[in-house]
C-alpha positions, 0 to 999 in steps of 0.5 A, a space after each residue: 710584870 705578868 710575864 715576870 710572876 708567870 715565870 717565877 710561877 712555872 719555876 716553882 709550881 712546875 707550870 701548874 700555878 699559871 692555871 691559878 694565875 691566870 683565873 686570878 686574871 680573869 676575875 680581876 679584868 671582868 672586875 674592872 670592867 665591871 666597875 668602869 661600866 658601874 661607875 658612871 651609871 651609879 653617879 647618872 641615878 646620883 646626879 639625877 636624885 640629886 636633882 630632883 630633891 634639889 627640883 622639889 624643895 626649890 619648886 613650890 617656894 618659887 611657884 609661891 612667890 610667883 603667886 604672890 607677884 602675880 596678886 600683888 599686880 591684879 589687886 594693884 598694890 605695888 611691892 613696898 604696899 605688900 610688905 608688913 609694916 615692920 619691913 616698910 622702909 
């Protein structure tokens, strides 16, 4: 394909258009090398927030029921015992 685009240049610009082509090139290489590199850094930074948002809203409710389960068994009441009357089967 660049080879057929070069020729029809040289045809009608006299080889003078090649120069053009060429640093059309060379911007358009550095371009999707630049983006190949981009890319995966972009969506490790994305993945990771992703994570830590997750980590942060998901971490105290853990953290808390894993309070409650560990006050339930110092004060010897079992889980049904802890429940409100309400849910009490």
């Amino acid at each position: 394909m660049t080879t057929l685009v070069r020729l029809k240049s040289s045809a009608l610009t006299g080889g003078v258009g090649n120069a053009l082509l060429a640093t059309f090139e060379l911007f358009g290489a550095f371009g999707v090398a630049l983006v190949a590199v981009l890319v995966p850094v972009v969506s490790l930074v994305l993945v990771a927030a992703i994570l830590a948002v997750a980590i942060r809203r998901l971490g105290p409710h853990s953290r808390t029921q894993a309070q409650t389960r560990s006050t339930r068994k110092k004060e010897g009441r079992t889980s049904r015992e802890a429940r409100p009357p309400i849910f009490r089967t």
